[in-house]
C-alpha positions in Angstrom: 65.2 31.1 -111.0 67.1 33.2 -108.3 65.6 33.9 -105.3 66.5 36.8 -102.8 65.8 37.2 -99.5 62.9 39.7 -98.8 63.7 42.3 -95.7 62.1 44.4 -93.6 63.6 47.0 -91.9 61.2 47.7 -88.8 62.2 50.5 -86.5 62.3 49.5 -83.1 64.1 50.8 -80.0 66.0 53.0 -82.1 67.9 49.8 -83.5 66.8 47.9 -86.6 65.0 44.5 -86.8 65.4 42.2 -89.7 62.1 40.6 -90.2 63.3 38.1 -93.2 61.0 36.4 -96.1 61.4 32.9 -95.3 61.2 31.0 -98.3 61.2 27.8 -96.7 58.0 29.0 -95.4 56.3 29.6 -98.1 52.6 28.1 -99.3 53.0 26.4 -95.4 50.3 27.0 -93.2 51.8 29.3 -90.1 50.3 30.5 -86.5 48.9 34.1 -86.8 46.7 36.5 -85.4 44.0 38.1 -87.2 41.1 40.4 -86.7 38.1 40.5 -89.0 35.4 43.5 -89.1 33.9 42.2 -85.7 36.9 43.7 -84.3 37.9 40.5 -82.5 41.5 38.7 -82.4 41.2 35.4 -83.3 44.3 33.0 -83.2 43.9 30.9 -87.0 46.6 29.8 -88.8 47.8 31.8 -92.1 49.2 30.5 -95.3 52.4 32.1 -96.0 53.5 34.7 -98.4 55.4 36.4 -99.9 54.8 40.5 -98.4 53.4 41.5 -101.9 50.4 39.6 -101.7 49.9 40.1 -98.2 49.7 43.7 -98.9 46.9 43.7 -101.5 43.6 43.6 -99.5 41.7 42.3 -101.9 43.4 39.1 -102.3 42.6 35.8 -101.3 43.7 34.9 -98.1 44.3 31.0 -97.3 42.7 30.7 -93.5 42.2 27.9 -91.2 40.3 29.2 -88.2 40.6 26.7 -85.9 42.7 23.3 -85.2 39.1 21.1 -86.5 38.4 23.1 -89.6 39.8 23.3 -93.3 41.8 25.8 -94.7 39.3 28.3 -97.0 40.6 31.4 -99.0 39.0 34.8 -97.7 39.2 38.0 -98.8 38.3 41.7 -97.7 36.8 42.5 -94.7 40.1 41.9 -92.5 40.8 44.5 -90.4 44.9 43.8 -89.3 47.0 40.6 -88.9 49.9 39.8 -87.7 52.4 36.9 -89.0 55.3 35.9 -87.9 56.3 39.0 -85.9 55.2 41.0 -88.2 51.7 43.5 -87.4 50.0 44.4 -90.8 47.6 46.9 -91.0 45.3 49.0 -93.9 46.7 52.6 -94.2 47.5 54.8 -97.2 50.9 54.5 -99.2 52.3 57.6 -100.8 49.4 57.5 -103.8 47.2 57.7 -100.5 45.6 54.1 -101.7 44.6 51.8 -99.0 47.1 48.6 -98.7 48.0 46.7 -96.0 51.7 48.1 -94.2 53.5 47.2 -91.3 53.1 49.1 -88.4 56.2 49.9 -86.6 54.8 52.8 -83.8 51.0 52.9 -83.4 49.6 55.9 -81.2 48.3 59.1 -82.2 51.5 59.5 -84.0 52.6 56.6 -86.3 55.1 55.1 -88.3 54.9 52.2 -91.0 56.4 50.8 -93.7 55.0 49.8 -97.4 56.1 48.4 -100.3 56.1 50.5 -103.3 55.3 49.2 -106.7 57.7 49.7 -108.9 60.5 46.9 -109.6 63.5 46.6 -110.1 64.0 46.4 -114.0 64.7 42.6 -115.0 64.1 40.9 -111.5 60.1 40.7 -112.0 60.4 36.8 -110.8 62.5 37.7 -107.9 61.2 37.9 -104.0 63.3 41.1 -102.6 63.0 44.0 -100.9 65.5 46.5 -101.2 65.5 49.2 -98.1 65.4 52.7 -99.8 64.0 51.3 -103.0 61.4 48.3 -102.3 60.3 50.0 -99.7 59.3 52.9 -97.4 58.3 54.6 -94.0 55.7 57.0 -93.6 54.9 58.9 -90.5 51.4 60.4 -89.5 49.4 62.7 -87.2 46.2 61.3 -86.7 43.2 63.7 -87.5 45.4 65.5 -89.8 47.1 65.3 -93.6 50.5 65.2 -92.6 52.5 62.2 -93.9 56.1 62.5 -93.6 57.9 60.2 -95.7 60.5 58.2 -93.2 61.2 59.5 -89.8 59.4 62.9 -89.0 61.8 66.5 -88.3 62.4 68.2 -85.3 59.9 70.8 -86.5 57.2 69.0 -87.6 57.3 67.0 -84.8 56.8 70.6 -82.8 54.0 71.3 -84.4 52.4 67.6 -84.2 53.1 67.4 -80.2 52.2 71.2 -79.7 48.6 70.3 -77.9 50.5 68.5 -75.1 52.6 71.1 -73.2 54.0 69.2 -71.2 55.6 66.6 -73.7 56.5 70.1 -75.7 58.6 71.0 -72.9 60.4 67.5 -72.7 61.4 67.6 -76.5 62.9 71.5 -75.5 64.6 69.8 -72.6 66.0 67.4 -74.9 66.8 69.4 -77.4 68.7 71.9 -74.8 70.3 68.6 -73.4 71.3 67.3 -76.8 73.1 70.8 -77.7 75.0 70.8 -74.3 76.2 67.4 -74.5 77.9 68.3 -78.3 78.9 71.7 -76.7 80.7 69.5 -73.9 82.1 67.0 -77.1 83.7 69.9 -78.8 85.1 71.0 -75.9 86.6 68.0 -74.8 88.0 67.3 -78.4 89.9 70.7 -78.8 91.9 70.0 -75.4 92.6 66.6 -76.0 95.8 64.7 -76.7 96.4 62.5 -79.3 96.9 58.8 -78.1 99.9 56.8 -78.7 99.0 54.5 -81.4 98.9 50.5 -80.6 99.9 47.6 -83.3 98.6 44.4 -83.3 95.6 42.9 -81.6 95.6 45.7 -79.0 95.5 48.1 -82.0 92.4 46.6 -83.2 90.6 46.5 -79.7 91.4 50.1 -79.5 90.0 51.0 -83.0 86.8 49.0 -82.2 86.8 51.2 -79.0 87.3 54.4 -80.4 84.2 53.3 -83.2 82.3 53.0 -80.3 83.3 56.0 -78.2 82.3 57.8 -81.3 78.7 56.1 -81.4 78.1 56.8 -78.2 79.3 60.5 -78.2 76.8 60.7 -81.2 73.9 59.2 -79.5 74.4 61.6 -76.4 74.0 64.5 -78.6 70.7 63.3 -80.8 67.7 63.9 -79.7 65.6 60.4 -79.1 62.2 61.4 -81.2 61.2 58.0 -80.5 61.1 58.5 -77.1 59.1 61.8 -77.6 56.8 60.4 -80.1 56.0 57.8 -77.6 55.5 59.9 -74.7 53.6 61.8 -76.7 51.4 59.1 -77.7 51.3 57.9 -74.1 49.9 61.5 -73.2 47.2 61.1 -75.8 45.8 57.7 -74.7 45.8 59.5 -71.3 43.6 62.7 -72.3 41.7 60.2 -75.5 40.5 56.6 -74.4 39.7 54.8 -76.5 39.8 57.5 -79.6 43.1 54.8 -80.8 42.8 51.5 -81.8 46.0 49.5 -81.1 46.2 45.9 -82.8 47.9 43.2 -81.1 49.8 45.6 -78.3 49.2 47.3 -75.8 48.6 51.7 -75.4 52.1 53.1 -75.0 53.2 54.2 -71.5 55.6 57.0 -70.8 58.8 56.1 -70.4 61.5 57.7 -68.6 65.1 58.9 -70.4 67.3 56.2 -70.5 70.4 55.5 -68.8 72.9 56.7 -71.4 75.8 53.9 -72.9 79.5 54.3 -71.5 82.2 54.3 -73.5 84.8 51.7 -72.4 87.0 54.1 -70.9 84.1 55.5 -68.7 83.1 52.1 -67.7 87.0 51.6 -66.5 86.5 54.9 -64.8 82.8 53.5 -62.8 84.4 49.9 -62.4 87.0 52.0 -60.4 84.5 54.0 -58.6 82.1 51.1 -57.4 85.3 49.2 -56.8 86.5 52.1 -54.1 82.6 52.7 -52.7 82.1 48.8 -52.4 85.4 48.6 -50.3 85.3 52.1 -48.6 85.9 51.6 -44.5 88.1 48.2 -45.6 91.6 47.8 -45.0 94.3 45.5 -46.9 94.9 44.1 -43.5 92.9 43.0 -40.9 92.9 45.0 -37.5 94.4 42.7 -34.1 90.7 41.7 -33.1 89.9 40.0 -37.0 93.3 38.7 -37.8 94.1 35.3 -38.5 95.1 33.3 -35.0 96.3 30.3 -37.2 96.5 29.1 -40.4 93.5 26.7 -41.8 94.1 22.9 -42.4 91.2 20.9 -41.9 91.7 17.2 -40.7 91.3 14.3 -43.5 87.5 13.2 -43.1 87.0 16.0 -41.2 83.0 16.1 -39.5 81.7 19.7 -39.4 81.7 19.2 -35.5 85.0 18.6 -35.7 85.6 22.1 -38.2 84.1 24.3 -35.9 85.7 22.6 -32.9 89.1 22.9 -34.5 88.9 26.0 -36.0 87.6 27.5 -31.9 90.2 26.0 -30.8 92.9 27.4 -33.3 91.1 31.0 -32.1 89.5 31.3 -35.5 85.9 32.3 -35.9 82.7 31.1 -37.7 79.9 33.7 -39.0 76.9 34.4 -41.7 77.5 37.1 -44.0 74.0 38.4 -45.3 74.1 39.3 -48.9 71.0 41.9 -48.6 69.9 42.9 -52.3 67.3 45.9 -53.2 63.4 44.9 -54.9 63.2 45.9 -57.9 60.8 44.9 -60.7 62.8 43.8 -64.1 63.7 47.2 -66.6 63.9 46.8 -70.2 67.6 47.6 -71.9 68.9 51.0 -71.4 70.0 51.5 -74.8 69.8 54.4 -76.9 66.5 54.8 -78.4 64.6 52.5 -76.6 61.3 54.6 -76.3 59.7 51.9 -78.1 60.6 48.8 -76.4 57.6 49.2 -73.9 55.2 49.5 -76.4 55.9 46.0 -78.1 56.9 44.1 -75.0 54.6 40.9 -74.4 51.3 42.3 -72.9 50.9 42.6 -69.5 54.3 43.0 -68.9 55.3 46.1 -66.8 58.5 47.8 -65.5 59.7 50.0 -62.4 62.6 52.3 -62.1 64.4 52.2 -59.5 64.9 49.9 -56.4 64.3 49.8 -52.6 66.3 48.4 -49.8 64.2 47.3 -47.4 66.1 47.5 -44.1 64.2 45.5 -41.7 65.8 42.7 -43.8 68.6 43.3 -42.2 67.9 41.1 -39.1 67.5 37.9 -40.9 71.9 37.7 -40.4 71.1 37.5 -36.6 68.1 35.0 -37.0 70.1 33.1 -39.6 72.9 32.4 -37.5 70.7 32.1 -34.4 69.1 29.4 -36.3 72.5 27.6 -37.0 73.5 27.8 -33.8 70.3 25.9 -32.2 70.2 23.6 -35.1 73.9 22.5 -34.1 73.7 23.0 -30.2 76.7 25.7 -30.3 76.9 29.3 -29.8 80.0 29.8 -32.0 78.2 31.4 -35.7 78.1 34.8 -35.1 77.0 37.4 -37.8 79.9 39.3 -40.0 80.5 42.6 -40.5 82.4 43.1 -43.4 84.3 45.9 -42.6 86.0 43.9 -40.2 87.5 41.6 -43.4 90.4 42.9 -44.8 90.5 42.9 -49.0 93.5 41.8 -51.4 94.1 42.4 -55.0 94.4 40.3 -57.1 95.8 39.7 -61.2 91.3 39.3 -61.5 90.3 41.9 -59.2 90.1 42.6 -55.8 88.4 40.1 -53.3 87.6 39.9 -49.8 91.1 37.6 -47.5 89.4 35.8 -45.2 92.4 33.7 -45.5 94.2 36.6 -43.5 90.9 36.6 -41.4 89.4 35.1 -37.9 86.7 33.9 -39.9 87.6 30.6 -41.6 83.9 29.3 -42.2 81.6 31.7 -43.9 77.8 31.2 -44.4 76.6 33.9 -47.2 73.1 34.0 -46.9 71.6 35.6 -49.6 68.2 37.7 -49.6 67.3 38.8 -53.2 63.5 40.1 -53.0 62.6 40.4 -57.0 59.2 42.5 -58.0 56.8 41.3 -60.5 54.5 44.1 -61.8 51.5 42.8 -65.0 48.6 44.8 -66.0 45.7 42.5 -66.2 42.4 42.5 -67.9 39.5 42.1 -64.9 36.5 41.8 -66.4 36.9 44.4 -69.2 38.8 46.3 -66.6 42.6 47.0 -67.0 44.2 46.1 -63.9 47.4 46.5 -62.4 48.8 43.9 -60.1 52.0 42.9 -58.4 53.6 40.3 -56.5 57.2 39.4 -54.7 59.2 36.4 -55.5 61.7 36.4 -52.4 64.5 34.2 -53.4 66.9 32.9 -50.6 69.7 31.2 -51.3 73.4 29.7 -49.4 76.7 29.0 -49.9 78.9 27.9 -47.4 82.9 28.5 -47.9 85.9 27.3 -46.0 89.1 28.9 -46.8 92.3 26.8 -46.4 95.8 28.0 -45.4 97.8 31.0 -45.1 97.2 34.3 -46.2 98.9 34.4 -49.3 96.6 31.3 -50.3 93.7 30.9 -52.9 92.3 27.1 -51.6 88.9 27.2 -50.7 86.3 24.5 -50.0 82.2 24.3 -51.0 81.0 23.7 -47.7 77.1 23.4 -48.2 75.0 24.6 -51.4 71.5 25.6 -50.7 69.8 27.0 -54.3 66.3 27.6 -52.2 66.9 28.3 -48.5 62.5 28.9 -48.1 62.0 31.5 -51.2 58.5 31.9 -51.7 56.0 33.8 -53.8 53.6 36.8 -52.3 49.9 36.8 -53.2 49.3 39.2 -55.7 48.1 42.8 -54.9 45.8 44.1 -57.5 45.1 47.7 -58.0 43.3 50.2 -60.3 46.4 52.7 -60.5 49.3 52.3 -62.2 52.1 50.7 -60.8 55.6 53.2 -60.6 56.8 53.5 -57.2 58.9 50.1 -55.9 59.1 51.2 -52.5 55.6 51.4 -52.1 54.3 48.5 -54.0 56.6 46.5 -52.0 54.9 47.9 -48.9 51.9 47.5 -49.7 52.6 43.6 -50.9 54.7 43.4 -47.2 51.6 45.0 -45.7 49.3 42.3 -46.6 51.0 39.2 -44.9 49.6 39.1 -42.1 52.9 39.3 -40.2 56.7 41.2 -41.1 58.5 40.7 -44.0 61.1 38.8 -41.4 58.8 36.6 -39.9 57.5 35.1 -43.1 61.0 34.5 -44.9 62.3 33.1 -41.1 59.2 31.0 -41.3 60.1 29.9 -44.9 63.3 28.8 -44.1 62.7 26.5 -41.4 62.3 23.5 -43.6 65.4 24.2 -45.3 67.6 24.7 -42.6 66.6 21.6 -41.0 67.6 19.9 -44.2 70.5 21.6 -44.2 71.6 20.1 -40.9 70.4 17.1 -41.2 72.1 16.1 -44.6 75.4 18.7 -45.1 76.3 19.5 -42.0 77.6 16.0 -40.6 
């Protein structure tokens, strides 16, 4: 007998998922979800099958509730399951019969696929799925008739999202936005050049290239009805609690445009930018006051004492660089398309755009190197200001010389607050809560020799110089700003932001001193 593998083509994040019929699996016993006419999800374990039985309600399903009991077959009266990945769910196929589909959007407008009935002549023992014969999407309004066999039209989708002005204006916007963005491409192609052709392996990075380019134009220029359908959808939820019943995810939440894909070229074009902004103020050599008094050679078994004596005496320097990062909570892939992603992320798990420095951080370079100094009984680490360092390019890129620098022993200190924002379940309640994982870490450099030199040393290693986790603060409102959840997490402390990661570190840093800095 030949056997085929069975595919399903689920639309998700504007890309397509492979959910594969594993016949390896098959007549096993597998974990699954499934809720019964009580409503309830219960966690059992599912014998598996092939998606042609599993989409016949009336058959007998093989069951095992719980770890103590024995499997038993059971059939109707199941409201949805889901099995490996997979959500299943009674709606109507095209003869408007009841069967259980897989839902790929669920909201007030929604999307599944079915599998029709008809084979494919001579392969009646077979297990396959062809996309575009075996099976098919349809897309619905709730409350009305409508079903739009595969993805849904700019116009109907008009019509479907027309109670919702405010989600009709965003499909207008990106329609309008769409429409510019190919008026821009056509533009741009009737003035431009044709490129010298390349042979050989740089030929075939630069086709691969160009195939992407071309993607990418594409995507800027197509409306995301993802996207819209799940703002939409979000909307609804907003105005209709509780009028839609979601199985096994969460309700939708309105999601923001994505950042749009760069060709290679552009990204070239931003490493070049970021390059010049991260350098701006800098010079390729160091000013009088910051230059180099003497090359670097440490002494063979060398003491720290000894370094920083040496290095004082050669009129070299000793300083913390603090590496200061934004909060920011975790943000799902800005591909093209990925409206959905949100909707079937684990539950509970939320996202923030955007990011907040928090200056007051700042001062943790003088109380860093304040604390170094006491720990050692000098007064030579003082704080650096970059600008100061002169930069050199390299073959890999351009890096800061502190070869051509006074500072010979650098301590990066580095301050990386990271957001974590989950909407909880209190008591039948939904929830929104948040907390701060501050992560500190160290490394300590010294750079070796002249100017023109690349040596450089691993001083000290510190993975966790005092990070720490915030208490959670729970709210009943939705969670989108990060400056102000991160105040509002800061505010409840009981002392500064400062204080508590100074506090945190003291541990560490007599550690530090203690056992890598002899």
């Amino acid at each position: 007998m030949k056997w085929l593998s069975l595919t399903f083509i689920i639309a998700l994040s504007g890309n397509l998922f492979a959910q594969e019929f594993k016949q390896e699996l098959e007549g096993k016993m597998v974990p699954a979800k499934m809720i019964f006419g009580d409503g309830v999800v219960k966690d059992i374990e599912l014998k598996y099958q092939a998606p042609e039985f599993y989409k016949n309600q009336f058959n007998k399903f093989t069951i095992k509730p719980d770890f103590q009991s024995e499997p038993y077959t059971h059939s109707g009266g199941i409201e949805a399951f889901m099995v490996e990945g997979n959500i299943w769910a009674l709606r109507p196929n095209p003869a408007r019969r009841q069967e259980f589909t897989v839902l790929n959007i669920q909201g007030a407008i929604e999307r599944y696929t079915y599998l029709k009935f008809e084979r494919k002549p001579g392969t009646d023992d077979e297990k396959f799925a062809i996309v575009g014969s075996r099976t098919g999407t349809l897309t619905h309004k709730i409350g009305t008739n409508d079903y739009v066999d595969g993805d849904v039209s700019v116009a109907v989708l008009k019509k479907w999202i027309s109670d919702s002005p405010e989600i009709s204006a965003e499909l207008e916007k990106a329609e309008a936005d769409a429409l510019g963005e190919q008026e821009k491409q056509n533009s741009e192609e009737a003035s431009a050049q044709p490129a010298p052709k390349k042979k050989g392996l740089m030929g075939a990075v630069g086709k691969l290239a160009e195939m992407d380019a071309k993607q990418i134009k594409k995507e800027r220029a197509t409306v995301d009805l993802d996207r819209i359908i799940n703002n939409y959808n979000a909307w609804y939820e907003a105005s209709n609690s509780g009028k839609i019943k979601y199985y096994f995810v969460d309700p939708p939440r309105s999601l923001g445009a994505p950042a749009k894909r760069l060709t290679m070229d552009e990204q070239q074009a931003q490493s070049k930018t970021k390059l010049a902004d991260q350098y701006a103020g800098r010079s390729a050599s160091a000013s009088p006051e910051y230059a180099s008094a003497k090359d670097n050679y440490p002494e063979k078994k060398e003491t720290f004492a000894a370094k920083l004596e040496r290095i004082k005496n050669d009129g070299n320097k000793v300083g913390v660089l603090l590496m200061l990062k934004p909060a920011a909570a975790p943000k799902p892939e800005s591909a093209p398309g990925s409206a959905m992603m949100k909707q079937m992320m684990p539950s509970g798990e939320q996202s923030i755009d955007g990011e907040y420095m928090d200056e007051s951080l700042l001062a943790l370079g003088k109380a860093f190197a304040d604390d170094l100094n006491t720990a050692l009984g000098i007064a030579d680490f003082e704080v650096i200001n970059i600008n100061n360092v002169p930069y050199k390019d390299l073959k890999l890129g351009r890096v800061d010389d502190w070869w051509a620098s006074k500072y010979k022993v650098v301590f990066t200190y580095t301050v990386d607050p990271r957001l974590t924002v989950t909407q909880k379940d209190v008591n039948g309640a939904k929830k929104y809560a948040a907390s701060l994982n501050m992560v500190t870490s160290l490394l300590a450099m010294e750079y070796i020799g002249s100017s023109d030199s690349p040596k450089q040393k691993v001083v000290a290693q510190v993975l966790n110089m005092g990070s720490f986790v915030t208490p959670e603060h729970v709210q009943d409102e939705e969670i989108s700003d990060v400056k102000e959840i991160y105040q509002k997490i800061s505010g409840a402390l009981g002392m500064s932001m400062v204080e508590k990661v100074n506090a945190e570190r003291a541990d560490e840093m007599k550690r530090l001193v203690e056992k890598k800095l002899q």
